[in-house]
ZATISE-88486 format. One line per field, with one value per residue: residue number from 1; x, y, z of N, C-alpha, C, O, CB in turn. Coordinates in Angstrom, 3 decimals, m for minus. Atoms other than C-alpha are relative to their C-alpha. Glycine has a CB too. Example, Ala and Ser with C-alpha at 12.3 -4.5 7.8 and 13.67 -1.06 7.14 Angstrom:
pos <- c(1|2) .
npx <- c(0.890|m0.820) .
npy <- c(m1.190|m1.190) .
npz <- c(0.000|m0.060) .
capx <- c(12.300|13.670) .
capy <- c(m4.500|m1.060) .
capz <- c(7.800|7.140) .
cpx <- c(0.900|m0.770) .
cpy <- c(1.200|1.090) .
cpz <- c(0.000|0.730) .
opx <- c(1.936|m0.261) .
opy <- c(1.181|2.198) .
opz <- c(0.665|0.899) .
cbpx <- c(m0.992|0.414) .
cbpy <- c(0.027|0.462) .
cbpz <- c(1.246|m1.415) .
//
This chain:
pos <- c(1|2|3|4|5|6|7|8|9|10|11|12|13|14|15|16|17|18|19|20|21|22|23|24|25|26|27|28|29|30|31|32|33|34|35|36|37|38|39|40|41|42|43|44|45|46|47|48|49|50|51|52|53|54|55|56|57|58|59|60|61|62|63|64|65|66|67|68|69|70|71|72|73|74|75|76|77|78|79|80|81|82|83|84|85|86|87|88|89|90|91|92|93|94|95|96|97|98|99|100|101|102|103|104|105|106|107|108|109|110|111|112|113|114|115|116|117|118|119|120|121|122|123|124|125|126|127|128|129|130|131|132|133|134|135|136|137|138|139|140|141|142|143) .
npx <- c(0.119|m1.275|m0.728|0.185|1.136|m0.481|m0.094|0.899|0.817|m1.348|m0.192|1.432|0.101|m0.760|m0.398|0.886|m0.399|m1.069|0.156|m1.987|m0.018|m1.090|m0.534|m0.030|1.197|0.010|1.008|0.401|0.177|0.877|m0.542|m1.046|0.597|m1.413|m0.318|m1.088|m0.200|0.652|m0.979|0.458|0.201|0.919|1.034|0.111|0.358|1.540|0.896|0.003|1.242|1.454|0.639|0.184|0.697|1.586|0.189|0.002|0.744|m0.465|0.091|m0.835|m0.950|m0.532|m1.749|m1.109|m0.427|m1.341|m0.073|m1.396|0.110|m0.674|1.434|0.365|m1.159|m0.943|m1.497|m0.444|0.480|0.839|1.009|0.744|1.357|1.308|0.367|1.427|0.281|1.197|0.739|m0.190|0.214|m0.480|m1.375|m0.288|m1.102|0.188|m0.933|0.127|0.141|m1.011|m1.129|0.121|m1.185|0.230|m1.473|0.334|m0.306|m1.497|m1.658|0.885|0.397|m0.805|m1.515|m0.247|0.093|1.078|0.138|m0.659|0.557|1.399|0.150|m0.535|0.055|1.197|m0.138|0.703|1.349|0.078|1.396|0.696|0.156|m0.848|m0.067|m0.999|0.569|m0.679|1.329|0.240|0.072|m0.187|m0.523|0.433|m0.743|0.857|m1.327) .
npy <- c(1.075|0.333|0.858|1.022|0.741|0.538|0.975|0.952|0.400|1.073|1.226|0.454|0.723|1.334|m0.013|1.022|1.325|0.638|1.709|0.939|m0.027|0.022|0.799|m0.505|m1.149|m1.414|m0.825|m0.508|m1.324|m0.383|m0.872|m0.035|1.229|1.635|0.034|m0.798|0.573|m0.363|m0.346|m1.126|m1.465|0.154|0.153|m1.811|m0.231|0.406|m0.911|m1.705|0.179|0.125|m1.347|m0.643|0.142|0.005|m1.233|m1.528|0.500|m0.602|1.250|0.697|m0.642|m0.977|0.276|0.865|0.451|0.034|m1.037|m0.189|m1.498|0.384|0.279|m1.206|m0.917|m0.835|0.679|0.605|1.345|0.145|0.034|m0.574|0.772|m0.216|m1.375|m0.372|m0.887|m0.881|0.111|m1.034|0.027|m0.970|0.569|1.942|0.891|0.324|m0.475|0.986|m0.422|0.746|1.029|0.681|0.958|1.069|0.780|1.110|m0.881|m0.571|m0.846|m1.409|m0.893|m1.917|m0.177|m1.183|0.929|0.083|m1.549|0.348|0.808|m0.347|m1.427|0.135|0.306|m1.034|m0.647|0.449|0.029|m1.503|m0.251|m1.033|0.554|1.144|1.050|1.042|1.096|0.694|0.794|m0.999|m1.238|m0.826|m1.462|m1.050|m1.986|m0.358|m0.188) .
npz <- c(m0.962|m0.828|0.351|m0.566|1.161|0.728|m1.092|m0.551|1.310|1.153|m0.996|0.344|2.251|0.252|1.246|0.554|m0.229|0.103|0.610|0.774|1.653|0.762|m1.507|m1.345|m0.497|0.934|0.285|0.925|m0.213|0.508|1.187|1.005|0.336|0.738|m1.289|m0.792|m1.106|m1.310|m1.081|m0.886|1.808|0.636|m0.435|m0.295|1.205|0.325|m0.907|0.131|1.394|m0.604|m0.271|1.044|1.294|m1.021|m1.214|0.568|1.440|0.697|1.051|0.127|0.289|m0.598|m0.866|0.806|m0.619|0.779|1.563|0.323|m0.119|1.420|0.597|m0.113|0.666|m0.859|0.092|m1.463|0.008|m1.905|0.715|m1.150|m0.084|m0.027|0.466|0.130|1.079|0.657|1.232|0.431|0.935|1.051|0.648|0.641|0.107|m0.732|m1.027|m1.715|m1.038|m1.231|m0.020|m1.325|m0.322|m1.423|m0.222|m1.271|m1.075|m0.532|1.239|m0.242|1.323|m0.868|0.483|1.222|1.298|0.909|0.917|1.448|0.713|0.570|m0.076|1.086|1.111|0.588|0.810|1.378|0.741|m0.556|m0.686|m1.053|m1.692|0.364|m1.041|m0.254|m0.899|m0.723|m0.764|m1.674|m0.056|1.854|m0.258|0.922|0.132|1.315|0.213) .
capx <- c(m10.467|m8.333|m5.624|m7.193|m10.713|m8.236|m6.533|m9.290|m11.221|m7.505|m7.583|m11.559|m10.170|m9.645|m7.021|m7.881|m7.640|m4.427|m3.761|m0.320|0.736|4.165|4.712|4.517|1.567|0.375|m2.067|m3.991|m3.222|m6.552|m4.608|m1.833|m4.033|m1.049|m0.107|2.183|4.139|2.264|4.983|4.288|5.060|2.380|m0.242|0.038|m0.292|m3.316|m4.977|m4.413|m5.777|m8.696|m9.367|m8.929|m11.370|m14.243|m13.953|m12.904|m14.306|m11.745|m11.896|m9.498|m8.106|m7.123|m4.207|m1.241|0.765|4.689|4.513|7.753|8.566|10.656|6.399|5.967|9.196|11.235|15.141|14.862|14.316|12.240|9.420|6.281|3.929|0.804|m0.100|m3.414|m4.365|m7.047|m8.861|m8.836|m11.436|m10.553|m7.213|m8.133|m5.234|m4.728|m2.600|m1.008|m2.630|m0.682|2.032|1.368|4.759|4.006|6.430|6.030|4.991|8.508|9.721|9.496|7.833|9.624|13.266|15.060|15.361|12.106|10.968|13.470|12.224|8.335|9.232|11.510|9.364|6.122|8.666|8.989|5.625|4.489|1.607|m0.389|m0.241|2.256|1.496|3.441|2.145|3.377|m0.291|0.060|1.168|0.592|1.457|0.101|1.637|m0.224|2.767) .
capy <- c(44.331|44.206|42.254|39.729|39.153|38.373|36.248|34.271|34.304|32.709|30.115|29.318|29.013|25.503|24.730|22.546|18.889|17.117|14.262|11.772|12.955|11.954|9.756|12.802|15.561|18.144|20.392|20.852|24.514|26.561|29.455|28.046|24.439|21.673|20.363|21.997|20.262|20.551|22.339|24.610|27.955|26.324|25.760|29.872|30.170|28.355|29.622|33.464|32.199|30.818|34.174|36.072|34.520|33.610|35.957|39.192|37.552|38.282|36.473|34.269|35.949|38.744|36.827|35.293|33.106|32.605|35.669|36.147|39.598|38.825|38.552|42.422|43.403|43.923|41.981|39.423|35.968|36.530|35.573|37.131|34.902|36.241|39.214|41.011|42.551|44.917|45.509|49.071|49.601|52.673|51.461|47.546|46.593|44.725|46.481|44.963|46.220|44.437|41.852|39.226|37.297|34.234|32.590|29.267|30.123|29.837|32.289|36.071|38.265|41.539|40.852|43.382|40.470|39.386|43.685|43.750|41.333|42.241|46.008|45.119|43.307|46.214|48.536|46.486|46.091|49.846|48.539|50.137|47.545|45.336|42.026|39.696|36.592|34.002|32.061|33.738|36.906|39.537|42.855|45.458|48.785|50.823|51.430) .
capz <- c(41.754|44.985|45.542|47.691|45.350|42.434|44.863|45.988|42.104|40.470|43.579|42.159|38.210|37.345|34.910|31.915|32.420|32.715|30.116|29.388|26.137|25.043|29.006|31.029|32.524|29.776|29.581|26.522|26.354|24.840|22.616|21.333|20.890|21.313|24.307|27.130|29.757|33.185|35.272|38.088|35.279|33.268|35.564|36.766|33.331|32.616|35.526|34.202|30.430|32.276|34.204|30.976|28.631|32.000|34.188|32.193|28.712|26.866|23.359|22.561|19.787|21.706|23.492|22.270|24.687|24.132|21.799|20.296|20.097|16.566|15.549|16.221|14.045|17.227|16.816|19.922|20.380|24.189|23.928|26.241|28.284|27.618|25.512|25.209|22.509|21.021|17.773|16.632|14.292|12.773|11.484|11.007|12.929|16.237|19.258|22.651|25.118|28.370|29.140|31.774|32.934|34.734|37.038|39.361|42.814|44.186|42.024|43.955|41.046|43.081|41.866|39.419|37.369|36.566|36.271|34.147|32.473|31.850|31.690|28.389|26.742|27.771|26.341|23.019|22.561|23.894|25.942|28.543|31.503|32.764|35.173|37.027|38.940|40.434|41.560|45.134|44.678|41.299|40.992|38.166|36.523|34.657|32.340) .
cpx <- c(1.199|0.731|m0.419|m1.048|1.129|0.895|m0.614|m0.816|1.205|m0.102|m1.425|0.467|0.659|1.215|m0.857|0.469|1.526|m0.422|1.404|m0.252|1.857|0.969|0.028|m1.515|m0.204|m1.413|m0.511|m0.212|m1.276|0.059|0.639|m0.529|1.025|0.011|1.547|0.184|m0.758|1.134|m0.592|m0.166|m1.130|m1.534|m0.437|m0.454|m1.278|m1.209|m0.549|m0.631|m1.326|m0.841|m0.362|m1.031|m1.097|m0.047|0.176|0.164|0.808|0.311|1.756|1.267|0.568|1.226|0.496|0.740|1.093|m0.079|1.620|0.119|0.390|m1.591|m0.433|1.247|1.250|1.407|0.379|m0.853|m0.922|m1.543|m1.344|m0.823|m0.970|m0.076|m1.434|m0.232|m1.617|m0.336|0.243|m0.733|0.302|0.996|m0.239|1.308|m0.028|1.370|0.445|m0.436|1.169|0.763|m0.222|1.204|m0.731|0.855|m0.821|m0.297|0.890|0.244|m0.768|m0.059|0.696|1.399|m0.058|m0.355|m1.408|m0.694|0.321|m0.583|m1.274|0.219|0.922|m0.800|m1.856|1.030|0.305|m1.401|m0.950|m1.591|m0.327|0.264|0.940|m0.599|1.267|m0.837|0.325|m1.092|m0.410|m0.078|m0.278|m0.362|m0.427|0.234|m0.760|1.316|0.590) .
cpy <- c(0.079|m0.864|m1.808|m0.976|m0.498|m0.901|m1.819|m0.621|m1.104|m1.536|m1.079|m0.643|m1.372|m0.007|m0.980|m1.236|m0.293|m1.376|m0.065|0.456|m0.031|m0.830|1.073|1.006|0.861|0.342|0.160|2.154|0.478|0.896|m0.698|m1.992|m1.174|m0.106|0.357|m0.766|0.434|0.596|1.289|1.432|m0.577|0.064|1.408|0.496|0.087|0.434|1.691|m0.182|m0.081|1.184|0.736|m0.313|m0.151|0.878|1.537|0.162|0.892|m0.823|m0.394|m0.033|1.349|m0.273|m0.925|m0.493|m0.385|0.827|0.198|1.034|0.447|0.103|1.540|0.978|0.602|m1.393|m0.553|m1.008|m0.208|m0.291|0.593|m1.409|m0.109|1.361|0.386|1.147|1.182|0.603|1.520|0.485|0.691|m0.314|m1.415|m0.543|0.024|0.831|m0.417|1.158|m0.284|m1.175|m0.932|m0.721|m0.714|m0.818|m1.282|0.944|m0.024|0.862|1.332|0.621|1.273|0.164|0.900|m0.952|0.142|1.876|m0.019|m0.549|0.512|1.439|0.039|m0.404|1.279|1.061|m0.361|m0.099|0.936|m0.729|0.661|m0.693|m0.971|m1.156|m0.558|m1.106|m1.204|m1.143|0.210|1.510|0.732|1.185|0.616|1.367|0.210|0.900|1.095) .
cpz <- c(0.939|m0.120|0.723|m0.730|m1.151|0.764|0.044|m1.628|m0.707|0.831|m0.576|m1.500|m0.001|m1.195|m1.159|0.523|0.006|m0.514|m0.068|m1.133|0.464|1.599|1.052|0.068|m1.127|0.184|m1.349|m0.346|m1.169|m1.255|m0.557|m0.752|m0.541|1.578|0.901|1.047|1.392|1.266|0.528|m0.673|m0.629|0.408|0.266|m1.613|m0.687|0.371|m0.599|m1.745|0.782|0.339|m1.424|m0.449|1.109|0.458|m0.872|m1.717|m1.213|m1.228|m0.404|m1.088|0.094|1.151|m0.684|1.502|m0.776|m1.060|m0.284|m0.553|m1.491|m0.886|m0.514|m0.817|0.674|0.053|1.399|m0.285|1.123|m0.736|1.666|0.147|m0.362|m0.800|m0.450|m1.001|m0.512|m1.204|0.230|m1.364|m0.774|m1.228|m0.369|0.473|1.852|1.020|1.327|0.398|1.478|m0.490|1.393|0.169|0.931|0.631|1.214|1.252|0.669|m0.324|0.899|m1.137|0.549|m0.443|m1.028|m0.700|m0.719|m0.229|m0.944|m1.299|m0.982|m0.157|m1.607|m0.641|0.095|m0.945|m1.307|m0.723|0.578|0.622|1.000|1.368|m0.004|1.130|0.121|0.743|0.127|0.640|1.354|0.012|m1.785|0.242|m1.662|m0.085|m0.985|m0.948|m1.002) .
opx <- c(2.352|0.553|0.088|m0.948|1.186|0.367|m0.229|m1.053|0.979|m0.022|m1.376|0.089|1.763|1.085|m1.982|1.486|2.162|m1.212|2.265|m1.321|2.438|2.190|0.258|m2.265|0.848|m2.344|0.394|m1.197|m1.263|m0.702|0.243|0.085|1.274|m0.426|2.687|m0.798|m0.734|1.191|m1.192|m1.247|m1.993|m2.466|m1.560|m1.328|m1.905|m2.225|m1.649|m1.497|m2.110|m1.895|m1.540|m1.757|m2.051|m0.997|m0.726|0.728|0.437|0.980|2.771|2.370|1.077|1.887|m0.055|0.543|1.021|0.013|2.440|m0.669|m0.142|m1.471|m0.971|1.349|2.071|1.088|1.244|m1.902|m1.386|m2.104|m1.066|m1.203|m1.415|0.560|m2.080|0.084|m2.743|0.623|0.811|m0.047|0.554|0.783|0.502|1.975|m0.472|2.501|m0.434|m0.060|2.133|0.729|m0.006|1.242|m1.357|1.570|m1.817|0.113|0.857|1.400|m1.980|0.950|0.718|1.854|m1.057|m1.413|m1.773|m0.833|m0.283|m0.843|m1.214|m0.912|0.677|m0.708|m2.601|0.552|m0.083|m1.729|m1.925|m2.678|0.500|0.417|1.237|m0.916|2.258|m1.938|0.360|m0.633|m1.516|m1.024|m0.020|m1.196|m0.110|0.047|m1.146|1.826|1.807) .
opy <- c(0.038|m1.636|m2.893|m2.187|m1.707|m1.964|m2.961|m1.812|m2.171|m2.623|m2.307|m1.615|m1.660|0.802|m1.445|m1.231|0.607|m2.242|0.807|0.354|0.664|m0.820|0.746|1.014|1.402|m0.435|0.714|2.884|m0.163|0.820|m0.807|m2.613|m1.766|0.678|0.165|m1.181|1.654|0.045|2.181|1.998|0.221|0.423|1.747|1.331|0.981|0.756|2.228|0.567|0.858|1.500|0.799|0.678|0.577|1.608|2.372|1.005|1.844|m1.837|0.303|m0.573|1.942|0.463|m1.784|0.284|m0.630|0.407|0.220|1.201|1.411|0.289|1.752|2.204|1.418|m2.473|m0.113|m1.024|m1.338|m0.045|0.533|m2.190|m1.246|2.267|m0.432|2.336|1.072|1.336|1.847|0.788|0.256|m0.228|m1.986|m1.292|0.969|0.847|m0.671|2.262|0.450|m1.693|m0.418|m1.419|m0.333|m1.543|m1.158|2.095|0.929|1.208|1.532|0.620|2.226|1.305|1.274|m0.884|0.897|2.196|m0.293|0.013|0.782|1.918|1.077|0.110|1.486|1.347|0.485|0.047|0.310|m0.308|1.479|m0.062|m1.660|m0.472|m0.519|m0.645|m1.660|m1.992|m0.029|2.199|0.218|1.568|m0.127|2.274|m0.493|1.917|1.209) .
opz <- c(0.509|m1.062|0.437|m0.924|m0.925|0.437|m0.209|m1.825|m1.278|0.257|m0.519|m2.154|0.460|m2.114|m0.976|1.217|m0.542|m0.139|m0.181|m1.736|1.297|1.761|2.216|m0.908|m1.465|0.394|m1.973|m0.458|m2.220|m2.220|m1.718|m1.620|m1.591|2.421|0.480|1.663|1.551|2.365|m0.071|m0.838|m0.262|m0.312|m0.107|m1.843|m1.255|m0.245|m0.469|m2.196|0.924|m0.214|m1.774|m0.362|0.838|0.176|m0.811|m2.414|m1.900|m1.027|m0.390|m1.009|m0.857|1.884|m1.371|2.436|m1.980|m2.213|0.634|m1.484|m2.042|m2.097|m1.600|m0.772|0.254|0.551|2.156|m0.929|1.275|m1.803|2.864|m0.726|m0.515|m0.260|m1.105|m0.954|m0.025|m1.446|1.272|m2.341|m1.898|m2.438|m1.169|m0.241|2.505|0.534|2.150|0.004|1.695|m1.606|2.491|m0.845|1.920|m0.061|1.927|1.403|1.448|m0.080|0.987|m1.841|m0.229|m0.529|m1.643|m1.326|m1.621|m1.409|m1.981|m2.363|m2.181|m0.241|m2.222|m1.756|m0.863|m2.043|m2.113|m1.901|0.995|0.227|1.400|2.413|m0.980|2.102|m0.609|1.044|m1.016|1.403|1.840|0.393|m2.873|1.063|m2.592|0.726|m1.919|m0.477|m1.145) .
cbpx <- c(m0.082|m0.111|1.371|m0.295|m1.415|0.410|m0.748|m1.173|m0.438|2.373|m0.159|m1.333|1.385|m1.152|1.410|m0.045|m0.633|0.727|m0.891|0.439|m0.970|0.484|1.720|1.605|0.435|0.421|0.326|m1.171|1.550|m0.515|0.728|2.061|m1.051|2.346|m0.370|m0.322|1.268|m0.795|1.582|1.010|1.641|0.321|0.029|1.971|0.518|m0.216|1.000|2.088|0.160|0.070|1.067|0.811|0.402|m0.352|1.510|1.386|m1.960|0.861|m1.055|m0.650|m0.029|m1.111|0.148|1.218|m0.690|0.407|m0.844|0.596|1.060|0.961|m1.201|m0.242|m0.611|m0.948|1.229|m0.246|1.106|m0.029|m0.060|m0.970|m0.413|m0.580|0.824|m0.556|0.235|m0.111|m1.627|1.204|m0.674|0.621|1.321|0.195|1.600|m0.301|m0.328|1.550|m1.248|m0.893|1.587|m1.209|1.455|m0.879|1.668|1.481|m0.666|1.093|m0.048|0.551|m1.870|0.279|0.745|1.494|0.212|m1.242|0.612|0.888|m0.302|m1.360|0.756|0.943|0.160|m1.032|0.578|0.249|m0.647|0.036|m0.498|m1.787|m1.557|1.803|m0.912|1.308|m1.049|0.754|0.186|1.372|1.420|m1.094|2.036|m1.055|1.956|m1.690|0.409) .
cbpy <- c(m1.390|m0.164|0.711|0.373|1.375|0.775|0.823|0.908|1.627|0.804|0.649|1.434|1.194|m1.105|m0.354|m0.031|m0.796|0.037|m0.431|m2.207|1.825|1.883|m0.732|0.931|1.033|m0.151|1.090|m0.909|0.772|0.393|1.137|0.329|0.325|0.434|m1.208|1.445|0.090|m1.463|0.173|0.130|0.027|m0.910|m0.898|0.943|m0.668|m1.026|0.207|1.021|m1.701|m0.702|0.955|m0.045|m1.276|m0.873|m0.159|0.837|0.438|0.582|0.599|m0.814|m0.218|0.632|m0.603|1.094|m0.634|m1.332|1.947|m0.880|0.676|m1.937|m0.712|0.249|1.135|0.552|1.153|0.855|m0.969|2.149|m1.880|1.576|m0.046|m0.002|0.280|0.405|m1.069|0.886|m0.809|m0.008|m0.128|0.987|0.056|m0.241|0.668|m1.329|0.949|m0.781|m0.436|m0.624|0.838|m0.939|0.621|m0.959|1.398|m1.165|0.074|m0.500|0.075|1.061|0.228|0.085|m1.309|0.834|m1.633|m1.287|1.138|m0.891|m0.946|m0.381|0.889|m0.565|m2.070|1.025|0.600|m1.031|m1.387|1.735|m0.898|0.245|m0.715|0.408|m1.060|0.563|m0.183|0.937|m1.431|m0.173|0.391|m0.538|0.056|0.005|0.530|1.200|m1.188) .
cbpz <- c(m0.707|1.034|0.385|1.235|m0.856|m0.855|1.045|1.320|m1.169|0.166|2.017|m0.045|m1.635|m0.439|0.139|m1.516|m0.984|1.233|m1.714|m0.217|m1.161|m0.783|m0.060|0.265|1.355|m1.793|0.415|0.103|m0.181|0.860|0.171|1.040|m1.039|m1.196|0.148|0.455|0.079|0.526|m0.526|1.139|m1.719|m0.411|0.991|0.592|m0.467|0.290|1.430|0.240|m1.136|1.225|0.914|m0.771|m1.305|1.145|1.456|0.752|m0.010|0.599|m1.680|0.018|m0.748|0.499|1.723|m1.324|0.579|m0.513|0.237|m0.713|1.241|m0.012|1.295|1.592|m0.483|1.908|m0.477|1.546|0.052|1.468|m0.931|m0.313|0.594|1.475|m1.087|1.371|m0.979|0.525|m0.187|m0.002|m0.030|0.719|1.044|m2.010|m1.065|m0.304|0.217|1.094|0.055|1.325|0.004|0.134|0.580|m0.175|0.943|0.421|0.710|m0.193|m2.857|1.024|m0.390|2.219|m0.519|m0.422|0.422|0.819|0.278|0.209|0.892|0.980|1.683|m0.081|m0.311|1.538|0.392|m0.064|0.020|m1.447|0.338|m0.264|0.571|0.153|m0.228|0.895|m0.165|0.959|0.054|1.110|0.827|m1.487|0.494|0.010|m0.513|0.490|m0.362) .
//
């Protein structure tokens, strides 16, 4: 998909509802099933679950959100946005595929920093693809 159809399809995904829980905005997030403050990072967030599981039907336990890398046996407290995983029948055991970082849309996704960032934790968890996105712009390495 170009960059403009994914674009225009993320601009189409609703998030889930917004309810008060605890006096302020949250989201009922869908994976991690608790509720998440509603801040601009969250909503980019939600949006890019949404795509995942409608649009490119990807079941639900095939992503982890806030993965903590400490999960995969690797000695770090970071934790990834979004991770996508894949079944492997041969072996019976699940593998990341990609890494999505999601940042507010202020935030430019192009800095070393955030690279940095998502390119540490694809090389902890040896996946194949990395994202970035930001709810305007998003950028993809095949890695």
């Amino acid at each position: 998909m170009d960059a403009q159809k994914f674009k225009r399809a993320l601009k189409n995904i609703n998030t889930p509802r917004k309810v008060m829980h605890a006096g302020s905005l949250h989201y009922l997030d869908p994976i991690r099933e608790k509720y998440v403050p509603a801040t601009p990072e969250e909503e980019v967030r939600q949006k890019i679950l949404q795509y995942l599981m409608k649009v490119l039907r990807v079941p639900k336990q095939a992503i982890s959100v806030e993965y903590l890398l400490s999960k995969a046996g690797i000695d770090s407290k970071n934790r990834a946005d979004i991770v996508v995983w894949y079944y492997e029948p041969n072996d019976g055991y699940w593998y990341a595929l990609g890494v999505i970082e999601c940042k507010a849309p202020d935030v430019d996704i192009m800095t070393e920093d955030v690279k940095e960032q998502v390119f540490g934790y694809a090389d902890d968890l040896l996946v194949d693809y990395v994202v970035v996105v930001n709810g305007v712009y998003s950028c993809c390495w095949l890695y």
